[in-house]
C-alpha positions, -999 to 999 in steps of 0.1 A, spaced: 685 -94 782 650 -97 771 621 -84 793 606 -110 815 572 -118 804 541 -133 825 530 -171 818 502 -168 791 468 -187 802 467 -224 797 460 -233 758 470 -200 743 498 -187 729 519 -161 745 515 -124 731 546 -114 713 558 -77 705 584 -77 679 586 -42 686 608 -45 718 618 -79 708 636 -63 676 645 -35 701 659 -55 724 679 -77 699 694 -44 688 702 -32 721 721 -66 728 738 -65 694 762 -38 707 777 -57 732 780 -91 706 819 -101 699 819 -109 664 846 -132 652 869 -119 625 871 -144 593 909 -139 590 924 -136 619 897 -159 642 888 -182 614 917 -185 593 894 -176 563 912 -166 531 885 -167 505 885 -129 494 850 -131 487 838 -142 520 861 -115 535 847 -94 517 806 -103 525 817 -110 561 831 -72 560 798 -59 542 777 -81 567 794 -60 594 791 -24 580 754 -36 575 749 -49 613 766 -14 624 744 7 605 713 -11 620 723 -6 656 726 31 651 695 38 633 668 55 654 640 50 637 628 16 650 622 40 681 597 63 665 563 61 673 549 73 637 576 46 620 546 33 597 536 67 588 567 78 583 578 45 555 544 53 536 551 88 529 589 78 520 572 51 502 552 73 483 582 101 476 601 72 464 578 64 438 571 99 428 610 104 422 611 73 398 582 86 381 597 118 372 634 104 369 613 85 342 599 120 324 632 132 324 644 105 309 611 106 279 620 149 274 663 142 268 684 138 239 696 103 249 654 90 246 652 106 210 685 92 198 671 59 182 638 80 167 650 84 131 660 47 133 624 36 146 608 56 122 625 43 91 616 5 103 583 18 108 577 28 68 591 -7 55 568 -25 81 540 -2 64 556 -5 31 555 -45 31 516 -43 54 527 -51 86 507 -22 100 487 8 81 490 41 81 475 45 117 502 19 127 476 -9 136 490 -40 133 473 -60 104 473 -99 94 506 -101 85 520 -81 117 497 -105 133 513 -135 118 552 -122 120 545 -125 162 541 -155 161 574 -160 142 596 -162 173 620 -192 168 635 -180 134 664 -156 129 644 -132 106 605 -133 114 601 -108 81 620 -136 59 598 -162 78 566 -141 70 569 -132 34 579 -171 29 546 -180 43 524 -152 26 544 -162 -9 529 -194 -7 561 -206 -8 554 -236 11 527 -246 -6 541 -273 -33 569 -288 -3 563 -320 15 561 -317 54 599 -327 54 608 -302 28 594 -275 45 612 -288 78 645 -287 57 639 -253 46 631 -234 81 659 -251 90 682 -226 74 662 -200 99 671 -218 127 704 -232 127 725 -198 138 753 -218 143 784 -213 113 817 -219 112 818 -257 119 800 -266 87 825 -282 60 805 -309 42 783 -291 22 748 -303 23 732 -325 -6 698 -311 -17 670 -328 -41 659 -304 -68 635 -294 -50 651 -277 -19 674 -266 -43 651 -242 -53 633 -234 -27 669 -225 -9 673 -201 -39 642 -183 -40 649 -177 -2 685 -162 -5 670 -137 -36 640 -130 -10 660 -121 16 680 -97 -4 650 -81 -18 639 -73 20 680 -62 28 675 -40 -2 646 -24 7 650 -18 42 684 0 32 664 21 5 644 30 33 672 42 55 675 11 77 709 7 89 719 -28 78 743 -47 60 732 -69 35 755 -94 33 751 -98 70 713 -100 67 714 -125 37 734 -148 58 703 -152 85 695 -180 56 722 -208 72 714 -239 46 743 -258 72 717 -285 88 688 -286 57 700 -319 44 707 -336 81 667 -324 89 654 -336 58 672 -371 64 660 -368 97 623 -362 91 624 -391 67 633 -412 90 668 -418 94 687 -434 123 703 -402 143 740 -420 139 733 -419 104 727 -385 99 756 -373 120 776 -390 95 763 -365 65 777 -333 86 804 -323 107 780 -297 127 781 -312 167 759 -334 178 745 -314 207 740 -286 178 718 -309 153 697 -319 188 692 -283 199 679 -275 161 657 -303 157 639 -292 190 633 -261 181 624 -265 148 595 -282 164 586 -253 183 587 -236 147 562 -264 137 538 -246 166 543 -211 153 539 -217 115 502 -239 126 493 -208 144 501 -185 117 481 -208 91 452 -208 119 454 -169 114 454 -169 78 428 -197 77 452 -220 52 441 -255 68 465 -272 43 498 -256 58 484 -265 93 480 -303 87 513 -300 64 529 -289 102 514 -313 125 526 -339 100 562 -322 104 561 -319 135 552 -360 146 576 -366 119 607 -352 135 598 -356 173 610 -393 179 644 -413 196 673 -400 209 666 -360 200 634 -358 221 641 -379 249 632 -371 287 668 -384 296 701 -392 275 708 -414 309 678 -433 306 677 -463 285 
């Protein structure tokens, strides 16, 4: 039973002490007759057994704990507080002096000297214009492969579509489904090549370095499954038609042509960085070209 409490004057609200209302709650709490899930409710779901069971263990704990009657309560929880913190901070220490921390240092290390080795970063590990443009790589399986296509110039003699087909291969991650084999124009032909032989040059060097890779596993971040389905697409193909050239889902060519456009956004803000205005109209040409219909609407529902 609560303590009774006087009328509060007309017009303002009455005073309230959660102190002795929370005590007083607690104090009533012991004489509350909870019902039991099983035998009371006829509840079999072992998962609400089990909360209901927690739930109790939880309220019993509360009723027994003394501390909502000390008087230095807020004192006390700061300095716990403040203990608590401490502990995590040198949990953390630990953590930075032991064995376990140090374990993936020769690892680190060796990616460190190909990042230096290809001028990602100098010698003072500061990141430099190319480590400036691989951030910004973040759609693609393989942001060094993305970078060195870019600083190759590469890119520079592909149409907006061609170059849409070709980052394709570093964003469909998808394999397994693909048995059509795409159709390329001479072109992407090429351009596919010279990408496969770049990314075993970057597998062969990062294992020369002492990189722990394989290289047959790293080569195949280059997936050529959807190249000809996004060239098609770009150029303006009906998206029934292109599901014909492929046996890849549909869901899957949707999910790839939406983020490739989000790899349109990345590669303009890498050509802002290097100041190459040609690759950034080049992608806001790629970009309008693929973002239309069925693969970019609000609502699949919605006619």
């Amino acid at each position: 039973k609560l303590p009774e409490m006087e009328d509060p004057p007309k017009g303002r609200p009455p005073p309230v002490d959660l102190r002795s209302c929370l005590r007083a709650l607690r104090k009533g709490m012991k004489s509350f007759q909870f019902l039991d899930p099983v035998s009371d409710l006829r509840i079999t779901d072992i998962d609400f057994v089990e909360m209901a069971n927690h739930k109790r263990a939880l309220l019993s704990t509360l009723t027994s704990n003394k501390c909502d009657d000390c008087p230095k309560l807020a004192e006390h929880y700061a300095e716990m507080s403040l203990r608590s913190r401490y502990q995590r901070q040198i949990e953390q220490l630990r953590f930075g002096f032991s064995e376990q921390s140090l374990q993936f240092m020769p690892d680190f290390e060796t990616r460190v000297s190909v990042l230096q080795h290809l001028h990602y970063i100098n010698e003072s590990r500061t990141v430099l214009l190319k480590g400036r443009v691989a951030r910004e790589m973040n759609t693609v399986t393989c942001e060094l492969l993305a970078t060195e296509t870019i600083f190759e110039n590469a890119l520079k003699g592909l149409a907006p579509e061609e170059i849409l087909s070709l980052f394709s291969a570093l964003v469909f991650e998808e394999r397994g489904r693909q048995v059509t084999e795409p159709k390329l124009n001479p072109t992407l032909e090429k351009a596919h090549g010279e990408m496969m032989a770049r990314a075993k040059s970057l597998g062969v060097l990062q294992i020369e370095a002492g990189v722990d890779i394989d290289i047959d596993e790293y080569v195949r971040n280059v997936n050529w499954g959807m190249m000809e389905v996004v060239y098609e697409w770009a150029r303006g193909l009906p998206f029934s038609d292109i599901c014909l050239l492929t046996d890849i889902l549909e869901g899957s060519i949707v999910r790839c042509i939406v983020r490739l456009d989000e790899t349109c956004r990345e590669i303009r803000n890498a050509a802002r960085l290097i100041g190459d205005s040609d690759l950034f109209v080049k992608m806001e040409e790629a970009s309008q070209m693929i973002k239309r219909d069925i693969v970019f609407a609000s609502s699949l529902y919605l006619g």
